[in-house]
C-alpha positions in Angstrom: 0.0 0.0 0.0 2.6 2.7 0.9 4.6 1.8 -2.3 1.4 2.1 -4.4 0.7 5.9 -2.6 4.4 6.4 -3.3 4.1 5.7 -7.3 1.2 7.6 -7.1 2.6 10.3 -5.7 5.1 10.4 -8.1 3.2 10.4 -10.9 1.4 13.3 -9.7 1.0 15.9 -12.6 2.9 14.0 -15.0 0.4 11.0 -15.8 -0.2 11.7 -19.0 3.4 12.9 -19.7 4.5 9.0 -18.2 1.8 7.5 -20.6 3.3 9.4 -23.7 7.0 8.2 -23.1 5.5 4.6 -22.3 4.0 4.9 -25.8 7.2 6.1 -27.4 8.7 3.0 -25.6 5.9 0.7 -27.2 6.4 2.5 -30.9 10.2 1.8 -30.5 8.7 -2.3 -29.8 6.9 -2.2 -32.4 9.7 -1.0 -35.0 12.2 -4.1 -33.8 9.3 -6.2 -33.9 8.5 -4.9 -37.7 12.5 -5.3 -38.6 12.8 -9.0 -37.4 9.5 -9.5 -39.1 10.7 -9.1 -42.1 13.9 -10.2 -41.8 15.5 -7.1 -41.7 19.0 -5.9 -39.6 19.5 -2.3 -38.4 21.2 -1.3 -41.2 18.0 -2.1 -43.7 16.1 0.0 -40.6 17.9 2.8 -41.6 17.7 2.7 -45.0 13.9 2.6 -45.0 14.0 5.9 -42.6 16.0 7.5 -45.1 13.9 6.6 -48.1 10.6 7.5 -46.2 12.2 11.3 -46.3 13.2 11.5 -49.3 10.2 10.2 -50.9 7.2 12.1 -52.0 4.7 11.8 -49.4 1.1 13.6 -51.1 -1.9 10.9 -50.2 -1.7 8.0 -49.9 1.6 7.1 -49.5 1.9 3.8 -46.9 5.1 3.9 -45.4 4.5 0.0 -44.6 4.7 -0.2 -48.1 7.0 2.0 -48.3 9.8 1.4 -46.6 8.5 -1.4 -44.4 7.1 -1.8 -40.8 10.2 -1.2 -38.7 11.0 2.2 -40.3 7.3 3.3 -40.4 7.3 2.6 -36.8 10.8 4.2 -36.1 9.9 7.4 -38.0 6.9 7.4 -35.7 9.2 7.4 -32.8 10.8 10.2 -34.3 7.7 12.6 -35.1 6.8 11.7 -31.3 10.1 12.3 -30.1 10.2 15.7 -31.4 6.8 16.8 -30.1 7.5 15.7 -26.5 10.8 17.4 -26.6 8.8 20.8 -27.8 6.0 20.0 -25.0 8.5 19.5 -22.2 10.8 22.5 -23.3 8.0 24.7 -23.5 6.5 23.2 -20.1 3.0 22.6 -21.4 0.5 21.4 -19.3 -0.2 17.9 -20.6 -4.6 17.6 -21.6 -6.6 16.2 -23.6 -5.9 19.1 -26.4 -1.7 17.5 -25.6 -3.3 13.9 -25.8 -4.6 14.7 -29.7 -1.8 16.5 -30.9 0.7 14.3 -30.0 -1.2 11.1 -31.2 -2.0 12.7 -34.2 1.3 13.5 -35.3 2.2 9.6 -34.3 -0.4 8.0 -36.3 0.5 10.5 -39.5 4.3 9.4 -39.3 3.2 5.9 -40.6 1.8 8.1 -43.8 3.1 11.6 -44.7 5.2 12.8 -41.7 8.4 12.4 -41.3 11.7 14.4 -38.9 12.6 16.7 -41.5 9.8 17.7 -43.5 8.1 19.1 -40.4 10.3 20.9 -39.2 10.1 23.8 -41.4 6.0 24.1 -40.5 7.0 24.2 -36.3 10.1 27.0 -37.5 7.4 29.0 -38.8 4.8 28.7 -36.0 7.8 30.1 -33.5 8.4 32.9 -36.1 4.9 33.9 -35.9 5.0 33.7 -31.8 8.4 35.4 -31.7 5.9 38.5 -33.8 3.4 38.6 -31.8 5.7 38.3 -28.9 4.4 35.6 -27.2 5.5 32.1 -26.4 5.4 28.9 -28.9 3.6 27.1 -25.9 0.5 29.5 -26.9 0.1 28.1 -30.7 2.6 24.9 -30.3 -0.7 23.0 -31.0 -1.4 24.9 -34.5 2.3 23.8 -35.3 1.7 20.4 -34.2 -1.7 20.1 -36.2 -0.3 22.2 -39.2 2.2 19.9 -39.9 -0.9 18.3 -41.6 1.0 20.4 -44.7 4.4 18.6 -44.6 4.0 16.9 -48.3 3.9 20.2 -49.3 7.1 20.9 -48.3 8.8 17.8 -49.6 6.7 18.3 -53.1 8.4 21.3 -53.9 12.1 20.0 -53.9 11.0 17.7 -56.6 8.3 19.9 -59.0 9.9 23.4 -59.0 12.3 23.7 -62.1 15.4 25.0 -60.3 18.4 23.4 -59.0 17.7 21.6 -55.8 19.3 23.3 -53.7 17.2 26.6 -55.2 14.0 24.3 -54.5 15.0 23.0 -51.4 15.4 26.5 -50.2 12.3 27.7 -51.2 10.4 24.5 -50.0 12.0 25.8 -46.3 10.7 29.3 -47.3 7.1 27.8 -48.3 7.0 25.7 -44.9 8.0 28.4 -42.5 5.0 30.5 -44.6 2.5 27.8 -43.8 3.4 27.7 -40.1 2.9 31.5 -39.7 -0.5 31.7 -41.9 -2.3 29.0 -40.2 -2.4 30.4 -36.2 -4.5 33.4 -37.7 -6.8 31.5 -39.8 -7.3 28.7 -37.8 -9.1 31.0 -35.3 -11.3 32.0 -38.3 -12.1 28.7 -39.3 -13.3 27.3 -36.2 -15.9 30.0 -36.2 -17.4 28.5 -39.4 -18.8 25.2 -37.9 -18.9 26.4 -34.4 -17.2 23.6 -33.0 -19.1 20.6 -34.7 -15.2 19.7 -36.3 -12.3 18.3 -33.6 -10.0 18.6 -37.0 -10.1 22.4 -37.0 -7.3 23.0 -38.4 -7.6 20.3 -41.0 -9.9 22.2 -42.0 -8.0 25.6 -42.6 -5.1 23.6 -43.9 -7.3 22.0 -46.7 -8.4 26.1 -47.6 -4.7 27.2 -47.8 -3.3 23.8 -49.8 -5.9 24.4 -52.5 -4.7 27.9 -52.6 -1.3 27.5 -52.9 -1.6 24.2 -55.0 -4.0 27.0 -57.3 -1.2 29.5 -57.5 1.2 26.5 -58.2 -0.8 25.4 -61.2 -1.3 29.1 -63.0 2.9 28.5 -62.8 2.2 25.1 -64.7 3.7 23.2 -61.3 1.1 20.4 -61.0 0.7 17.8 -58.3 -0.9 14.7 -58.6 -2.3 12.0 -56.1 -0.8 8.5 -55.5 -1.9 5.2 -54.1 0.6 3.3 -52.2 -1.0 1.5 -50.1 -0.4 -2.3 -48.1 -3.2 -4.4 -47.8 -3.9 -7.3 -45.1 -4.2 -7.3 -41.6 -0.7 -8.5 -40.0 -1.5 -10.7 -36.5 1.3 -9.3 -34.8 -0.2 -5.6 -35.7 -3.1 -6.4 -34.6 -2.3 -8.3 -31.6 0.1 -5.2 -30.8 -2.9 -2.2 -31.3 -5.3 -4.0 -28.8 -2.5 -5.6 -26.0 -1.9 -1.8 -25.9 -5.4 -0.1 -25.7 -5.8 -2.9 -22.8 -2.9 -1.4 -21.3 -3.7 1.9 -21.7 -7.4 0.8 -19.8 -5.7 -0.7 -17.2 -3.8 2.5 -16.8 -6.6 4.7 -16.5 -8.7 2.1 -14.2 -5.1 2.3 -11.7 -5.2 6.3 -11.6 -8.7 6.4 -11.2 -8.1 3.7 -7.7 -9.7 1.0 -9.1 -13.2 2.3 -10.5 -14.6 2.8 -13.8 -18.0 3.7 -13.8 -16.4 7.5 -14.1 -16.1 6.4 -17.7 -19.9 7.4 -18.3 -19.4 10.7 -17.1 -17.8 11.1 -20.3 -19.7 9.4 -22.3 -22.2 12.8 -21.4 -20.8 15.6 -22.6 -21.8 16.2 -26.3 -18.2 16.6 -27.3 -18.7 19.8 -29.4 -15.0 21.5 -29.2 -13.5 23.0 -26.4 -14.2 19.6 -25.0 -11.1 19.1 -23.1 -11.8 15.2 -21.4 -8.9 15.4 -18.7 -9.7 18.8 -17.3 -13.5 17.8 -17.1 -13.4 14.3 -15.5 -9.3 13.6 -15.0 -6.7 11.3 -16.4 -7.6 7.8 -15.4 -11.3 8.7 -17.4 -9.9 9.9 -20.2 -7.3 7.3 -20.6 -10.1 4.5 -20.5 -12.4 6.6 -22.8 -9.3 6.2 -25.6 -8.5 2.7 -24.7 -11.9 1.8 -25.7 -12.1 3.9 -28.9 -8.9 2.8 -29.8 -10.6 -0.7 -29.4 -13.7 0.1 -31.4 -12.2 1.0 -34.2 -9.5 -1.3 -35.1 -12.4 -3.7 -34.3 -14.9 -2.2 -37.0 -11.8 -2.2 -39.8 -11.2 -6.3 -39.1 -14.8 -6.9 -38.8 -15.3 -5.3 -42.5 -12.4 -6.9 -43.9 -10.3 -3.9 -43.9 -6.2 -3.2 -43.9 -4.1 -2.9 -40.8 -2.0 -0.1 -43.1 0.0 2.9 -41.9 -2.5 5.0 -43.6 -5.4 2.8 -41.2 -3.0 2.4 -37.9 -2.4 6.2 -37.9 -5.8 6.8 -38.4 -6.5 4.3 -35.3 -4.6 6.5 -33.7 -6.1 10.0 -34.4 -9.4 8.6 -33.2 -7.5 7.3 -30.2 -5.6 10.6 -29.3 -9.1 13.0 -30.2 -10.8 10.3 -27.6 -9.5 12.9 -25.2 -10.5 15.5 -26.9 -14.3 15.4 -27.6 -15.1 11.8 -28.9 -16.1 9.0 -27.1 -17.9 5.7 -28.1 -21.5 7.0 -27.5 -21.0 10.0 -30.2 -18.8 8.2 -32.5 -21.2 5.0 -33.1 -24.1 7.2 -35.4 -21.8 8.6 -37.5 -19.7 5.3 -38.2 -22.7 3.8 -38.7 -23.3 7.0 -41.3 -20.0 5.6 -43.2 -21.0 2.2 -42.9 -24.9 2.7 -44.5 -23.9 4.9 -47.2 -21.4 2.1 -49.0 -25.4 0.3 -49.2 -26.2 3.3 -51.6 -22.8 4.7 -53.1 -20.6 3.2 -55.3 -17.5 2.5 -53.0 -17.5 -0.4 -50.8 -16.9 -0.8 -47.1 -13.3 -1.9 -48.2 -12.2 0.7 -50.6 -9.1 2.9 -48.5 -10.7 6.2 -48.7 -13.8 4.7 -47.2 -11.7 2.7 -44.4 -10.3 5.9 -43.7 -13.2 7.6 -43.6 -15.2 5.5 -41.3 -12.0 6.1 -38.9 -11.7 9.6 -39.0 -15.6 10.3 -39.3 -14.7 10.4 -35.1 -14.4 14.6 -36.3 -17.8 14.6 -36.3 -18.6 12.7 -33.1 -20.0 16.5 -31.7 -22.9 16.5 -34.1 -24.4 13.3 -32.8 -23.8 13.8 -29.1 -25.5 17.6 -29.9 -28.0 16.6 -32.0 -28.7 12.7 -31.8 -28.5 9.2 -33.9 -30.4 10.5 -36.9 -28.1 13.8 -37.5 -25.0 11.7 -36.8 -25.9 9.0 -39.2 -26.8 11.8 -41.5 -23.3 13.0 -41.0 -21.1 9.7 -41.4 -22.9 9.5 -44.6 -22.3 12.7 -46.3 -18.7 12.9 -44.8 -18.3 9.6 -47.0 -19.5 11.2 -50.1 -17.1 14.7 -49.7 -14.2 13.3 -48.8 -13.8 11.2 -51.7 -13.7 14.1 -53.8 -11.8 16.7 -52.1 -8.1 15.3 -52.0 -7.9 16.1 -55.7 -9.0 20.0 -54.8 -5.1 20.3 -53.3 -3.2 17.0 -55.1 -3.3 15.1 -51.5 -0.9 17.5 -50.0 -3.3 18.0 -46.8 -2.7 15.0 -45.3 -5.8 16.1 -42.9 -8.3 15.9 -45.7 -11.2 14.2 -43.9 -10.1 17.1 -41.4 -10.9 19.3 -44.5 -14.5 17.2 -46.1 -15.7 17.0 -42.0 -15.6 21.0 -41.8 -17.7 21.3 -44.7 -20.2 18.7 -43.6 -20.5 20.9 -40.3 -20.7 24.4 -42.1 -24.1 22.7 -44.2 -25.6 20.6 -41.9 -25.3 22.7 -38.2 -26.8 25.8 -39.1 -30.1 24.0 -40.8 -30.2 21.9 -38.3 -30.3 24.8 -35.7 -32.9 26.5 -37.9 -35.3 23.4 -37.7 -34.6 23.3 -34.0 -35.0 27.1 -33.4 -38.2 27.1 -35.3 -39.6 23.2 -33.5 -39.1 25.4 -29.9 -41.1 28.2 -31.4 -44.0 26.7 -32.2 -43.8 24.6 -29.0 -44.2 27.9 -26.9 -47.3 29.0 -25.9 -48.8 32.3 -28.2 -48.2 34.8 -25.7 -44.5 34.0 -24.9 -43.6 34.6 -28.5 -40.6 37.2 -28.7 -41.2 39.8 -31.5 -37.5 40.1 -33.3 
């Protein structure tokens, strides 16, 4: 007992700053575990890290496929690595906001992120604290989400027409710009669907891509898509995603002394963003909230026949790092049921990788169904189905956040009607006299 107050005691303030080291620990596993997999050696580790950054990386570009397991794992070490060295410099308060950024950025280094080509994006966010003369801690999570832009950066070295050392140059330039736009019009964005989107700034960064990839083509500098993508569901992947989920539960269940029913608290906030999990109902909640979403979905993608790919992992991922951060199994449910309905009507099957993507990341909607109910939510999953198939061609799949992107769009249409019908149902509801004159 006085050992277990004395662990306790020491992980006082820095649970989720433990849990986030244990997870880089578990990443660093899972890339020796890839190498001997495939019969790799160190050496063959390395060379697969250095061909993920020199590669193009616009969507989809599987760096299982890639450059194999163990250095899409090890790259995700890296990405990590980085952001906890930025957290703990800057001396951020790890919360659920810390929880989404950082697992964000880990499940995108399996598919567009890598150590170098981020960089430039988190220079330019400090440039545009160091103007405003603040500190980075104050828009470190704009850096961290804008990194969503990092294929740009790498794009640029390959399809301007100068020497590459001119385009590698101005690809720096072009990164440190996109970190400095998006603080300032991420704020604007949110204000468009009020909320209703956890990928906010998905959702400015999919406005400024097609911008620049628009001023890119009047120059003739096209961009195209690509599909690289590894199919099949590994064991050992598998096996690895839910041994760690049930650690992650057990975790929670430890801080929280043993009892879980504080898991339903959760489960009743709507979710609509600022919904920051570990400052309303603490750690050990939280923690058990994104065990069981993390669950959840790599459950759904073997149930449908789906890919354990580094495109699908990271995606797992996301959903698990945003479970602190507004989603939770009770507003996530209608609108993956919304993905999984409309294949019945569409074209694309539950299988197809943009719709296995899609039924992963449709957890940026969660909000609208624990606002406004099943039926909305369902309404949601299905139309976020039908955008984001289209919209990666808008920007060349250098937004690596575009069901960020299609899930603001769904909000900006369906919120305000659904408000209207709403406003205009408790109207009529009130009695004649208590009508308001506007």
């Amino acid at each position: 007992m006085e050992s277990d107050m004395t662990l306790r005691e020491k992980l006082k303030g820095k649970e989720l700053k433990a849990f986030c080291f244990f997870s880089m620990a578990m990443l660093f596993v899972a890339a020796m575990a890839g190498m001997i997999q495939e019969g790799q050696g160190p050496l063959a580790l390395i060379r697969g890290l250095w061909t993920i950054i020199i590669s193009r990386d616009a969507l989809i570009t599987d760096y299982f496929e890639l450059a194999g397991h163990g250095a899409a794992f090890l790259n995700g070490v890296l990405v990590m690595g980085m952001g906890m060295w930025l957290l703990c410099r800057e001396k951020v308060k790890f919360t659920g906001l810390t929880m989404a950024a950082v697992f964000i950025n880990v499940g995108y280094g399996f598919w567009g992120k890598n150590p170098v080509n981020i960089l430039p994006i988190l220079f330019g966010t400090s440039a545009y604290a160091l103007v405003h003369g603040a500190q980075l801690s104050r828009y470190i999570y704009t850096g961290f989400f804008g990194t969503s832009l990092a294929p740009l950066v790498t794009e640029l070295v390959y399809e301007l027409p100068f020497d590459w050392r001119v385009n590698l140059l101005i690809s720096i330039a072009a990164g440190m710009a996109i970190g400095f736009i998006l603080p300032g019009l991420s704020v604007h964005t949110a204000s468009m669907h009020m909320g209703y989107n956890l990928f906010n700034v998905g959702f400015s960064a999919g406005i400024l891509a097609f911008v620049i990839v628009c001023v890119l083509k009047s120059f003739g500098i096209e961009s195209e898509s690509v599909m690289i993508w590894r199919e099949g569901r590994p064991l050992w992947i598998a096996a690895g995603l839910y041994g760690y989920f049930l650690l992650t539960f057990l975790y929670g269940l430890y801080l929280c002394g043993g009892k879980w029913k504080g898991i339903g608290k959760v489960w009743k906030h709507p979710g609509r963003a600022v919904a920051d999990f570990v400052l309303m109902e603490g750690e050990g909640n939280t923690l058990m909230n994104m065990a069981l979403m993390g669950a959840l979905c790599t459950t759904y993608i073997c149930l449908v026949g789906g890919d354990l790919s580094g495109p699908v992992v990271g995606a797992v991922l996301t959903a698990f790092g945003f479970s602190a951060f507004g989603a939770h199994v009770r507003n996530y449910l209608p609108v993956l049921g919304g993905v999984f309905l409309s294949t019945f009507l569409n074209r694309f099957s539950l299988t197809t990788p943009g719709v296995q993507l899609a039924s992963v990341f449709a957890v940026g909607l969660a909000p609208i169904a624990g606002r406004f109910g099943i039926v909305p939510g369902i309404l949601a999953g299905m139309l976020h189905t039908a955008i984001v198939m289209c919209t990666s061609q808008m920007y060349g799949g250098l937004n690596l956040y575009n069901n960020g992107f299609s899930a603001g769009w769904v909000a900006i249409i369906m919120v305000p009607v659904i408000e209207s019908i709403l406003m205009e149902y408790e109207r009529r509801k009130r009695p004649a006299g208590d009508h308001k004159r506007v």
